[in-house]
N, C-alpha and C positions, 0 to 999 in steps of 0.2 A: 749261685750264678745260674742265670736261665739261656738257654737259646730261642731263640725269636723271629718273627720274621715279620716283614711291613709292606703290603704293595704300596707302592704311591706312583706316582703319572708316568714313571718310565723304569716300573719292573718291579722285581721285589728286593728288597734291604735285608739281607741279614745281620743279626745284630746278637752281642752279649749282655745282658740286663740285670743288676746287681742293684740291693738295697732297695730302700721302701718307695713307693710310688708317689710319695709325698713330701720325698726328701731332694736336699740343692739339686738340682741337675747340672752332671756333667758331661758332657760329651768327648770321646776320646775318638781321634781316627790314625789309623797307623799307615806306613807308607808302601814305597815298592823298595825290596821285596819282602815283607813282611804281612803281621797277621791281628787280630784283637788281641790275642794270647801275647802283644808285644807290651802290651801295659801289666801284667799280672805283678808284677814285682815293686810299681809307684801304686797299684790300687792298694795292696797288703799295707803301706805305708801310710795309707788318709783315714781321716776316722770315720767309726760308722755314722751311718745316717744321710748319706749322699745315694741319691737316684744315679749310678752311672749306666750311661747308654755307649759302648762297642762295636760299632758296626765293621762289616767286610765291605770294602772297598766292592767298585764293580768288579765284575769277573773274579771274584777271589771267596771260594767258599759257596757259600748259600745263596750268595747274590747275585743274581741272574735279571737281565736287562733284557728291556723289551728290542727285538730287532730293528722295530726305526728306531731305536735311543740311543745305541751304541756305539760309543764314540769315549775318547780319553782324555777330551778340553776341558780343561780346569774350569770353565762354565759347567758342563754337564758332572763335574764333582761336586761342586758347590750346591748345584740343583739338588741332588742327589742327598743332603746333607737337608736343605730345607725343607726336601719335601718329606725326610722323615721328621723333623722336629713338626710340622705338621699334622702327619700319622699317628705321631704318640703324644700330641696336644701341648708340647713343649715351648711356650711363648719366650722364654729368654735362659740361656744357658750358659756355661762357662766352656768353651770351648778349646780343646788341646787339640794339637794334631802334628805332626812327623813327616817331613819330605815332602812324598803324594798327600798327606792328610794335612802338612801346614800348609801346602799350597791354596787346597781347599777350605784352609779355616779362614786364613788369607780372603780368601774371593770373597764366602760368605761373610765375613766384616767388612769389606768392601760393597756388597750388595745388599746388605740389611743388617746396619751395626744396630739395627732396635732388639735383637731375638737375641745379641749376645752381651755378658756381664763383664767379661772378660775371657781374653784369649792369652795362651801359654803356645807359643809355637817353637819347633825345635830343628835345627841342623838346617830347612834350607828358605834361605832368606826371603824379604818380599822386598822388589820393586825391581825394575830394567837392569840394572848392573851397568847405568851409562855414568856412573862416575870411576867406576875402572881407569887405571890408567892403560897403555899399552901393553906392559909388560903384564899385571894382575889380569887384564885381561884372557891374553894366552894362558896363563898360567891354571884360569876358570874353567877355558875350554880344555886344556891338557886334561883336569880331573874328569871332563864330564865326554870323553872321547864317545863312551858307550853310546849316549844320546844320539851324536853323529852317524856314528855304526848303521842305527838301527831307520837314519834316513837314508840308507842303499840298501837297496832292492838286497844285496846281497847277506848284509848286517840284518834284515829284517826276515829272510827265508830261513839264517841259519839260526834265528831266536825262533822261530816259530815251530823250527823241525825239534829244537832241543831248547827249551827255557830253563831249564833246570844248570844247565851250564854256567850261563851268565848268571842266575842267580846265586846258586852258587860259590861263583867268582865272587860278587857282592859281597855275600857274608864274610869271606875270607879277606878282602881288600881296603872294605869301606871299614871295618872294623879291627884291625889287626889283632888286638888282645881281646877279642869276644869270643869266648869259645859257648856254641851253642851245640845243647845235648844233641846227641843223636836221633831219637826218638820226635823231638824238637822240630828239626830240622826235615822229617821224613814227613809228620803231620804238616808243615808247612808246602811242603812241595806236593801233595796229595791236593791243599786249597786250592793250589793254580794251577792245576791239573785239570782246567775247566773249559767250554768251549769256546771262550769269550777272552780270555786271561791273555795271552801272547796278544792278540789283535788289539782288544786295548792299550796296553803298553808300547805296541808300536807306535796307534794314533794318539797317546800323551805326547811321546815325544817328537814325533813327527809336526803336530799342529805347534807344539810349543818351539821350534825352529822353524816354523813360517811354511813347513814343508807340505801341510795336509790342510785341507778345509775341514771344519767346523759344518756341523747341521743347523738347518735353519731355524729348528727348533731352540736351539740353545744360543742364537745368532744376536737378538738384544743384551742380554747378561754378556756375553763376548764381549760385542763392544764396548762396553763399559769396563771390564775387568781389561782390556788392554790398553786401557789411559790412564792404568796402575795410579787410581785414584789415593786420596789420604784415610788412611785408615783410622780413623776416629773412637778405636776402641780399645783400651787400658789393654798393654801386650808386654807381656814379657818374653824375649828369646834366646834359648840357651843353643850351642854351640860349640862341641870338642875342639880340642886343636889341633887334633890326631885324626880329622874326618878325611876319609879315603879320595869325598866324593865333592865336597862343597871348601869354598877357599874363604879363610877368614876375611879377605878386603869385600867380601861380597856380603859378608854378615858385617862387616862395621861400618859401609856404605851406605845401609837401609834405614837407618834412623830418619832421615829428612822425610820418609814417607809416612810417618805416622803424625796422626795430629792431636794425639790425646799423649796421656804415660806412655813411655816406651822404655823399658831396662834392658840389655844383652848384659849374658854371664858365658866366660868364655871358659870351659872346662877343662883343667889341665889330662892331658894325656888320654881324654875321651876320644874317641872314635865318632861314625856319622850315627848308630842307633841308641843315641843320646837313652831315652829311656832304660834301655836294657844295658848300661855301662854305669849309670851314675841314676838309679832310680830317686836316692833322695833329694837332691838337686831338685829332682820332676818334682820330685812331690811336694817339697817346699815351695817352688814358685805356683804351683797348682793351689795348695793353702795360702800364699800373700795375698793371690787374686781370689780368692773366695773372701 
C-alpha cells in the first residue's frame, strides 16, 4: 500500500494505491464519518491484481482544497472524484462508494456513466425519496435529525467547536454492534482534525436541504445532478437493516431510478458502515460487477 497524492483543478487528492499499475481499476470512496482505512477488510477479500485507488474525501486527511473550491455539494464530490481519474489516467473504472462516497459515485454515473464499468454503492440510497409515503417519510427525517441540527446556526457552531462529539455519536448509533479499535478510532479523529473538515460537513448537509448555495464553479454539474437523472450504469446496492442512519423504504424506493442492472441485498442485522460489518458481502458484489 502506497500513500499518494494528486493535484487536480481544485486542490489536492489524497489517496491510498494498492496493486499493479496495470491492473482492473477500482476506485473505493468512504463516507462521513469515516476514512480509506474503511475498506481494509473487503480489500484483504479480492484477488490480487486489481489497481485499487483510496481516496480521502475533501477535508479528511491529506486532502486539502483549494480556497475558492470549498464547498460540500455532491457536485464538487463527484468533481473531485473525476478529476482524479483524470490525474492518474484512469478512462473507466469500477466504482464503490459508502454514504458521502455513494453519494458521489451516485453523481459521477449520473455525469459521465462512460469512465465507469460498474458501480457497487452502499447504505445511502440514490434518488428524491418522493415516493415516501407520509409516515416513511417522518420516519427518514427522524433517523437523519443530525442533518437538520447542523442547518442552525446553533447545530452547526456546536459541530464546529467539537466534531469529534457527533462523530463519535455516529460510530456508536449508526452502527450499534460495531466495535472499532481504539487506536482506530483516535487515527480517524486526528484525519478530521483538519482545517476544512467541520465546514465542509456543514455545507454537505446544509446545501443538501436547500439551506446553502452551491459555487458557481460547480453550478452546471448541480443542475444536472438535481433532476436526479437515470442512472444508466450496472449497480448493485447493499443495505443493513440495523442502519442507524438511513430507512429501508428509502433504499427500496430507488430502483425506478436506475436504467440499466440494478440488484439491492438487504443485510440482516448490519448496521449503516455496511463495509466494515459484513466485508464479504462488499466484496462479493464488488467481484459480480467486475
Amino acid at each position: 500500500m502506497t500513500t499518494r497524492r494528486a493535484r487536480t483543478t481544485s486542490g489536492v487528492v489524497e489517496f491510498l494505491e494498492d496493486g499493479p499499475a496495470d491492473g482492473t481499476p477500482v476506485v473505493l470512496l468512504h463516507g462521513f464519518p469515516d476514512g480509506p482505512g474503511t475498506w481494509d477488510a473487503v480489500l484483504s477479500r479480492l484477488p490480487a491484481g486489481l489497481h485499487t485507488v483510496r481516496p480521502s474525501l475533501r477535508g479528511v486527511g491529506g486532502s486539502v482544497t483549494d480556497l475558492e473550491a470549498r464547498s460540500g455539494q455532491v457536485a464538487a464530490l463527484a468533481s473531485d472524484v473525476l478529476d482524479l481519474l483524470d490525474a492518474l489516467g484512469l478512462e473507466r473504472v469500477l466504482l464503490v462508494g459508502h454514504d458521502w462516497g455513494a453519494r458521489a459515485a451516485h453523481a459521477v454515473a449520473a455525469l459521465a456513466p462512460e469512465r465507469l464499468s460498474g458501480l457497487v454503492t452502499l447504505a445511502t440510497a440514490y434518488g428524491p425519496r418522493t415516493d415516501l409515503d407520509p409516515q416513511e417519510s417522518l420516519d427518514d427525517a427522524a433517523v437523519a435529525w443530525y442533518r437538520y441540527w447542523l442547518c442552525t446556526d446553533a447545530g452547526a457552531e456546536a459541530f464546529r467547536r467539537d466534531p469529534a462529539a457527533l462523530v463519535t455519536w455516529a460510530w456508536r448509533n449508526w452502527s450499534p454492534a460495531l466495535d472499532l479499535p481504539e487506536s482506530e478510532r483516535a487515527a480517524m479523529l486526528r484525519a478530521f482534525d483538519t482545517a476544512e473538515f467541520a465546514e465542509t460537513v456543514v455545507h454537505y448537509y446544509r446545501h443538501g436541504a436547500g439551506a446553502a448555495e452551491g459555487l458557481p464553479r460547480y453550478a452546471e454539474r448541480q443542475r444536472v445532478l438535481d433532476t436526479w437523472p437515470a442512472i444508466g450504469v450496472p449497480t448493485t446496492f447493499l443495505v443493513g437493516t440495523a442502519d442507524g442512519c438511513e430507512t429501508l423504504p428509502a433504499a427500496r424506493s430507488s430502483a425506478g431510478w436506475f436504467a440499466d442492472s440494478y440488484e439491492v441485498a438487504e443485510l440482516d442485522g448490519v448496521g449503516h458502515f455496511v463495509q466494515r460489518e459484513a466485508p464479504d458481502a462488499v466484496a462479493a458484489a464488488i467481484l459480480e460487477r467486475l
